[in-house]
N, CA, C and O atoms as CSV, one atom per row, in Angstrom:
chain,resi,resn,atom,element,x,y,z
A,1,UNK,N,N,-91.337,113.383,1.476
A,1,UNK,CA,C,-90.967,112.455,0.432
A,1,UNK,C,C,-92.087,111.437,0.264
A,1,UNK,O,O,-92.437,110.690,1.178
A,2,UNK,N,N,-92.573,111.443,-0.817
A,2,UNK,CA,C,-93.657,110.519,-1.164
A,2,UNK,C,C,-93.226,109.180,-1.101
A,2,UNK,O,O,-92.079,108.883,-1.433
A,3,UNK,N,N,-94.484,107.884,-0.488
A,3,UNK,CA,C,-93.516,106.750,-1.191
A,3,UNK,C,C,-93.929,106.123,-1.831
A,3,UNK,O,O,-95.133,106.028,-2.069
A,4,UNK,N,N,-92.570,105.160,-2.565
A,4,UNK,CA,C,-92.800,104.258,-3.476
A,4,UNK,C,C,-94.261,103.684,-3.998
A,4,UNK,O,O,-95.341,104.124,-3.604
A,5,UNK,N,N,-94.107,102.714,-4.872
A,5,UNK,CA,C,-95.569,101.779,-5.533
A,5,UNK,C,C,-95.322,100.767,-4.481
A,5,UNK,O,O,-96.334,100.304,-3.955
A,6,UNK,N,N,-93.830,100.204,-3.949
A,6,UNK,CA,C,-93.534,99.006,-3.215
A,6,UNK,C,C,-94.031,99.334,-2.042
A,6,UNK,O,O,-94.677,98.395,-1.576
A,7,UNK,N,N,-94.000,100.643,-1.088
A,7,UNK,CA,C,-94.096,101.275,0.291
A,7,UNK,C,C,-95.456,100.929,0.460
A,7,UNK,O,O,-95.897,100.050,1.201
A,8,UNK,N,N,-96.248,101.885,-0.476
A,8,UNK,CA,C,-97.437,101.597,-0.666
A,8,UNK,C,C,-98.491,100.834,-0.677
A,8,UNK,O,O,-99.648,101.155,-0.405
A,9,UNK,N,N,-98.031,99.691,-1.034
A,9,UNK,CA,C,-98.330,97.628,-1.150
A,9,UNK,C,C,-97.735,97.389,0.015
A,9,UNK,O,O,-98.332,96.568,0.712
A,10,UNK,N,N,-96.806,97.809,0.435
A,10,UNK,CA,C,-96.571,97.089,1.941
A,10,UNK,C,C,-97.230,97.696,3.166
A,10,UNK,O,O,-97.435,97.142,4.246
A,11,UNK,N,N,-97.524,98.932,2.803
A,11,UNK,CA,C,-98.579,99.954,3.929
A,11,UNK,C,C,-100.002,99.076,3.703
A,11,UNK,O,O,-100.709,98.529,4.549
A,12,UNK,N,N,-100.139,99.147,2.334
A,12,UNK,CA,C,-101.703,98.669,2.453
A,12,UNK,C,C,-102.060,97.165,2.557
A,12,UNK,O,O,-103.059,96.754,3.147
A,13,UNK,N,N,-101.228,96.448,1.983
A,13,UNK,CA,C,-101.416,95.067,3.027
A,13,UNK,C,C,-101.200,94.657,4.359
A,13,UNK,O,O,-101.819,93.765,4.939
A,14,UNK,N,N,-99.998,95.579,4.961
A,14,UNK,CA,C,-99.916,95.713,6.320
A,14,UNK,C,C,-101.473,95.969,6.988
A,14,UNK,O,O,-102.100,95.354,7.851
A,15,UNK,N,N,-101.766,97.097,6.222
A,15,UNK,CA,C,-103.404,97.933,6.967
A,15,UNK,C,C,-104.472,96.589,6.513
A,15,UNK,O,O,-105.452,96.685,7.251
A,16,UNK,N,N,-104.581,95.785,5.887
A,16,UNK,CA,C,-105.421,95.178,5.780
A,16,UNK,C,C,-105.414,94.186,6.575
A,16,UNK,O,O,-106.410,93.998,7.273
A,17,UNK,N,N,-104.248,93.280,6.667
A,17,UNK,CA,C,-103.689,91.928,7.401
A,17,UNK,C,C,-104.435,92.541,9.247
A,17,UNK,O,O,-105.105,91.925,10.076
A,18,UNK,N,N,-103.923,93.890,9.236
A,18,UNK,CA,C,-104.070,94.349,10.999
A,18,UNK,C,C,-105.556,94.019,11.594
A,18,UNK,O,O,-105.858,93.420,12.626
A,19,UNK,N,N,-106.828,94.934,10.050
A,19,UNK,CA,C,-107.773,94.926,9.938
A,19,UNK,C,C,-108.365,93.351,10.072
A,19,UNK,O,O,-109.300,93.141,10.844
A,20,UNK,N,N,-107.829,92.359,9.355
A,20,UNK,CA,C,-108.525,91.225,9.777
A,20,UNK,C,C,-108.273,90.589,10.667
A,20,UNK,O,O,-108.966,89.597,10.890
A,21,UNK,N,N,-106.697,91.067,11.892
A,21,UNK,CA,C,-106.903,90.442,12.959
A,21,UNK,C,C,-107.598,90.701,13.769
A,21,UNK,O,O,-108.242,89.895,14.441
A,22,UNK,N,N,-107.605,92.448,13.908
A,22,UNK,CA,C,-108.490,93.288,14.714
A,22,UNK,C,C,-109.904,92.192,14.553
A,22,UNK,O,O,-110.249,91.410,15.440
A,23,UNK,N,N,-110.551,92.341,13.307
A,23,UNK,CA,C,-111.851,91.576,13.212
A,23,UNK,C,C,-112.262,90.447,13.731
A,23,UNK,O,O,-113.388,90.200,14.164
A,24,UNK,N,N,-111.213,89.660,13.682
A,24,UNK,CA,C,-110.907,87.909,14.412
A,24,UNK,C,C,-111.511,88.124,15.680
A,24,UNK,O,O,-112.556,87.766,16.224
A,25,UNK,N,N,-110.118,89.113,16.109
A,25,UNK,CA,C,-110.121,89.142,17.615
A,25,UNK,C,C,-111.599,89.578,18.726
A,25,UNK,O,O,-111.997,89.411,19.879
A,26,UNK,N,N,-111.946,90.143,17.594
A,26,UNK,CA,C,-113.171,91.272,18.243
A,26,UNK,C,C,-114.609,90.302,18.300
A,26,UNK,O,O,-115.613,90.426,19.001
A,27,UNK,N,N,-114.193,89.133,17.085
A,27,UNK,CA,C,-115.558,88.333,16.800
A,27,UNK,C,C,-115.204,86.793,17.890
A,27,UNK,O,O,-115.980,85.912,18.261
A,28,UNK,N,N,-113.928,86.955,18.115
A,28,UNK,CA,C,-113.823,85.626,19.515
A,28,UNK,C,C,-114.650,86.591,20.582
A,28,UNK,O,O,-115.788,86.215,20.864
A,29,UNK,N,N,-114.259,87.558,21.068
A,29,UNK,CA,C,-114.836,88.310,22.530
A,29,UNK,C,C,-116.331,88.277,22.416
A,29,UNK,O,O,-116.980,88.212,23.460
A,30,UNK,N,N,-116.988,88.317,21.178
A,30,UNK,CA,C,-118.001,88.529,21.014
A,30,UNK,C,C,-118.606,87.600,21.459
A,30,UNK,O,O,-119.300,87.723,22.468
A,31,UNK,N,N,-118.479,86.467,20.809
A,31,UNK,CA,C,-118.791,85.086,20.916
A,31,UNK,C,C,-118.420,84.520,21.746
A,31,UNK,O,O,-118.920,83.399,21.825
A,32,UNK,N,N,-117.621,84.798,22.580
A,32,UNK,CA,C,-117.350,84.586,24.075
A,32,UNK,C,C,-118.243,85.017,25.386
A,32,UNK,O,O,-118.438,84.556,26.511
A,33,UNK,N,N,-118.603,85.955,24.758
A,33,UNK,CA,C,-119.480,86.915,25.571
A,33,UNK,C,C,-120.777,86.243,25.525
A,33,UNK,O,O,-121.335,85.710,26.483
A,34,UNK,N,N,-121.211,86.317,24.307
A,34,UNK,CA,C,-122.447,85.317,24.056
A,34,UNK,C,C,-122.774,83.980,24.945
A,34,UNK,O,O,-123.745,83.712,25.653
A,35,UNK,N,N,-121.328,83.091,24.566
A,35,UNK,CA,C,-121.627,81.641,25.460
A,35,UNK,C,C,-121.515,81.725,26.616
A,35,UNK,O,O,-122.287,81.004,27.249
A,36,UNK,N,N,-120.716,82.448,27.287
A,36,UNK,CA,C,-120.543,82.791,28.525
A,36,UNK,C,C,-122.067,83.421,29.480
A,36,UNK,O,O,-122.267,82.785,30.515
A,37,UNK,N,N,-122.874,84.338,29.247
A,37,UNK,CA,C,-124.446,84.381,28.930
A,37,UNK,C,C,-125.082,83.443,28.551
A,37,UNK,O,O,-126.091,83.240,29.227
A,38,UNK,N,N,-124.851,82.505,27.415
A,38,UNK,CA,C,-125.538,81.764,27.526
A,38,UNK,C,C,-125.364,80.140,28.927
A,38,UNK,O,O,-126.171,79.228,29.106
A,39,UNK,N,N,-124.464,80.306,29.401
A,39,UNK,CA,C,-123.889,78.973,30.839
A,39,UNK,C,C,-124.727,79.901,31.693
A,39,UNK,O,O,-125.279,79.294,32.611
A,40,UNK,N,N,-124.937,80.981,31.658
A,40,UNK,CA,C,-125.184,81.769,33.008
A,40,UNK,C,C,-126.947,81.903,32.904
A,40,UNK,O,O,-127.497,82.886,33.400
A,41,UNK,N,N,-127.626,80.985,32.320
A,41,UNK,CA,C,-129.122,81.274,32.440
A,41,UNK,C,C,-129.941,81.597,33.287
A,41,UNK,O,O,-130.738,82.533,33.347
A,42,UNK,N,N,-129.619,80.467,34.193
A,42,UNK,CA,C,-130.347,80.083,35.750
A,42,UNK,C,C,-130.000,80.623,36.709
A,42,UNK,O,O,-130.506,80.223,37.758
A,43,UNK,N,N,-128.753,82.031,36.796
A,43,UNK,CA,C,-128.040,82.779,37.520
A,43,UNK,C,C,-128.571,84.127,37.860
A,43,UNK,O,O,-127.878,84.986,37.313
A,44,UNK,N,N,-129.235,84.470,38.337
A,44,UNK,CA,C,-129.569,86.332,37.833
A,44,UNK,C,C,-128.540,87.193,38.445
A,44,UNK,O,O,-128.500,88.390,38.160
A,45,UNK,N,N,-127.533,86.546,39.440
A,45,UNK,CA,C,-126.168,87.910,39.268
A,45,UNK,C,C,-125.284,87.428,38.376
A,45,UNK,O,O,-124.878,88.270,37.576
A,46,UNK,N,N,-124.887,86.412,38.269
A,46,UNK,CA,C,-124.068,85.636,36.947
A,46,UNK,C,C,-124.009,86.606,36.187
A,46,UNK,O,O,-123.068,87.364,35.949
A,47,UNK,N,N,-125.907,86.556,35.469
A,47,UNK,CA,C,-126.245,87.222,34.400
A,47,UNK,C,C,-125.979,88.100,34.449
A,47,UNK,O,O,-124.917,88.442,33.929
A,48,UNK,N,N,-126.759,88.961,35.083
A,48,UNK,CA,C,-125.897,90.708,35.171
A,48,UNK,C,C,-124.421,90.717,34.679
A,48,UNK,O,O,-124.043,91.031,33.551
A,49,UNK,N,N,-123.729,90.354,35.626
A,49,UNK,CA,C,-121.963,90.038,35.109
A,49,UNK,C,C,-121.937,90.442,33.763
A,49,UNK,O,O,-121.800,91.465,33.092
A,50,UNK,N,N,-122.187,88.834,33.592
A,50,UNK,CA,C,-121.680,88.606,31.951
A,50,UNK,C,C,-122.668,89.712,31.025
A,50,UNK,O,O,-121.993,90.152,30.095
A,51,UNK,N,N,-123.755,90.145,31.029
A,51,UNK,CA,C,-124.137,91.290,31.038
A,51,UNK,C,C,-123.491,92.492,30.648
A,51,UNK,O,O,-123.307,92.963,29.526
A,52,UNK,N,N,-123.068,93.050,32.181
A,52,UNK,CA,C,-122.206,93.968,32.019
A,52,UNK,C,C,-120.915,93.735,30.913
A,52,UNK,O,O,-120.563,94.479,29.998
A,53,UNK,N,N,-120.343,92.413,31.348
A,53,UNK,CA,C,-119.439,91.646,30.194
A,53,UNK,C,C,-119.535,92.179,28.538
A,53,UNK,O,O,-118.655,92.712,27.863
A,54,UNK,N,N,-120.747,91.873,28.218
A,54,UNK,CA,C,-121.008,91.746,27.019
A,54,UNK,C,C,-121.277,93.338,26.339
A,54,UNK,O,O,-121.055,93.757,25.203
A,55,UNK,N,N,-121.800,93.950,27.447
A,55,UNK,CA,C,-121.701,95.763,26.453
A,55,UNK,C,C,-120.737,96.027,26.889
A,55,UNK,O,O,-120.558,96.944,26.087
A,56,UNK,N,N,-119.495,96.076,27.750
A,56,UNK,CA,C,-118.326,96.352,27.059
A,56,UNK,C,C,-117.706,95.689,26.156
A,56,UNK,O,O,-116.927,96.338,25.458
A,57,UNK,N,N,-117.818,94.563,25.953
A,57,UNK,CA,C,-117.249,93.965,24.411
A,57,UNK,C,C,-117.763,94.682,23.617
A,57,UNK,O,O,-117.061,95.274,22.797
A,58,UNK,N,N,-119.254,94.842,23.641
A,58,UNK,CA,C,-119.989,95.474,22.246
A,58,UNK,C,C,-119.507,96.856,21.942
A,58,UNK,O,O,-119.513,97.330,20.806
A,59,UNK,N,N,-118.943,97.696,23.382
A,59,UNK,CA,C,-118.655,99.350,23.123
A,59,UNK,C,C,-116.772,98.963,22.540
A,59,UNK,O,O,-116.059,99.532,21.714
A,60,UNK,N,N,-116.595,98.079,23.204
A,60,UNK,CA,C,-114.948,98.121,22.776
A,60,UNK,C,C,-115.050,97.888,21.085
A,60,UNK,O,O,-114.466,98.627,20.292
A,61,UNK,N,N,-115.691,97.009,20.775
A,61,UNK,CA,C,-116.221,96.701,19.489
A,61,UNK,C,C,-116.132,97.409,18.675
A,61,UNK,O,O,-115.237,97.313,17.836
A,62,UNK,N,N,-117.609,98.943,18.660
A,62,UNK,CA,C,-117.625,100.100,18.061
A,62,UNK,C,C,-116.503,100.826,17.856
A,62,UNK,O,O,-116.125,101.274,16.774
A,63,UNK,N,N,-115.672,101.004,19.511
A,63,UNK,CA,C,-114.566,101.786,19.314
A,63,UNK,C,C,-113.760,101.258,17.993
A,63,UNK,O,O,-113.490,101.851,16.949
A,64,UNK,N,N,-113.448,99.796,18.462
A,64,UNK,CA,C,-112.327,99.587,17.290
A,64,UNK,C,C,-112.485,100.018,16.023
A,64,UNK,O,O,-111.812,100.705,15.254
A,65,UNK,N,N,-113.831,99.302,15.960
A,65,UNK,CA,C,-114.260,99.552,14.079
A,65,UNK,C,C,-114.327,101.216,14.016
A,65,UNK,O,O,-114.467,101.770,12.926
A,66,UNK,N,N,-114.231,101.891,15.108
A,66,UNK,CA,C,-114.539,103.648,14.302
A,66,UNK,C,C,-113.337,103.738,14.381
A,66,UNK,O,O,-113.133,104.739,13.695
A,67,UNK,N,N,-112.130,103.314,14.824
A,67,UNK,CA,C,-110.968,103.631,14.783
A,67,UNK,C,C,-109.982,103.315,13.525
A,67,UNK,O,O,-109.043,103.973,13.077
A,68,UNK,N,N,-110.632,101.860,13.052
A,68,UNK,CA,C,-110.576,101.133,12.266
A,68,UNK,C,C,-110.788,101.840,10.820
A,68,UNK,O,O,-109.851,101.856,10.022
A,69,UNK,N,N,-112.157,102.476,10.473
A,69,UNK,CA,C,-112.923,103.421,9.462
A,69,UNK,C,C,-112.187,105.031,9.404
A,69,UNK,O,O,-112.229,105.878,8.512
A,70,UNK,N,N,-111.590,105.040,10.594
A,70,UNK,CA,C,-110.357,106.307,10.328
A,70,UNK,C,C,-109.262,106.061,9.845
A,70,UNK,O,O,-109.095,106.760,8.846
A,71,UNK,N,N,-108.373,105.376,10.064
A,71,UNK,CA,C,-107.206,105.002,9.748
A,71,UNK,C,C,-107.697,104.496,8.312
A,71,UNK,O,O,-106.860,104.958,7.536
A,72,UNK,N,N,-108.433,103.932,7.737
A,72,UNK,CA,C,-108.402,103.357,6.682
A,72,UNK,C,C,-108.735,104.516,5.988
A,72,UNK,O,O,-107.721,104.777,5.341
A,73,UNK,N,N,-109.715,105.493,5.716
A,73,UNK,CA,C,-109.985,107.223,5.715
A,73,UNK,C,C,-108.340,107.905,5.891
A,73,UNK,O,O,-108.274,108.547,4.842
A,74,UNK,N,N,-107.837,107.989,6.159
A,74,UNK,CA,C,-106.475,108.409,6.647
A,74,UNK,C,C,-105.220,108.111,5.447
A,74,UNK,O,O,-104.322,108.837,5.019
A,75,UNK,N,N,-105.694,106.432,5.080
A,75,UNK,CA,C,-104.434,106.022,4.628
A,75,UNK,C,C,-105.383,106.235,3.001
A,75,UNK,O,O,-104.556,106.452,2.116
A,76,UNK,N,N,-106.389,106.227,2.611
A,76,UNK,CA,C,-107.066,106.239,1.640
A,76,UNK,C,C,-106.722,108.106,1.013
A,76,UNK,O,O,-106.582,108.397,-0.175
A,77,UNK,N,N,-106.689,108.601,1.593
A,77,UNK,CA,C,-106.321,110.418,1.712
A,77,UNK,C,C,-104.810,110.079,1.387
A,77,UNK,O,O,-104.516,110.481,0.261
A,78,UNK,N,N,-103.594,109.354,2.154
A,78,UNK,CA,C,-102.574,109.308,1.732
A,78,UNK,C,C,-102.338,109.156,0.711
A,78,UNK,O,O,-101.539,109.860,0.094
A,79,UNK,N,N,-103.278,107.706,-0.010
A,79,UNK,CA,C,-102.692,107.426,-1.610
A,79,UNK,C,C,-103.442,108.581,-2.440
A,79,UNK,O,O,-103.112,108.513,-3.624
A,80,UNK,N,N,-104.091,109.324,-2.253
A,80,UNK,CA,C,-104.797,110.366,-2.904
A,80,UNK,C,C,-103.502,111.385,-3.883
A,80,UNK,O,O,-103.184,111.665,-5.039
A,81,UNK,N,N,-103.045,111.680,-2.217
A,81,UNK,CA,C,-101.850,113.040,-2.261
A,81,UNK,C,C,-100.150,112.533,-2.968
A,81,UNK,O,O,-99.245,113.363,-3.054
């Protein structure tokens, strides 16, 4: 059963609203990551840490947004059909 024009507007503002928290959320860690590296200058295991810290933010990052670029691919194919 196909849905509605209303279903539809509520799917795709739902998918958008998610999309800009996802984005929020992903650009605090980021920037967390950053200052957190940046307190840790004068540290060289600190650094490492936050280091390590910071490319998993950056890989969790990618993940989201490719997960992100599917589902939106996904729901873009829905209103197609």
């Amino acid at each position: 059963m196909p849905l509605s024009s209303a279903e539809w507007e509520f799917l795709s503002t739902a998918h958008n609203g998610w999309v800009d928290d996802v984005a929020e959320i992903l650009a605090g860690l980021a920037d967390a990551a950053e200052d957190a590296e940046r307190s840790v200058e004068d540290s060289a295991i600190a650094r490492r840490v936050v280091f390590d810290l910071r490319r998993r933010v950056k890989a969790a990052i990618l993940e989201v947004a490719d997960r992100v670029n599917d589902l939106t691919v996904r729901l873009a194919r829905l209103q197609r059909d």
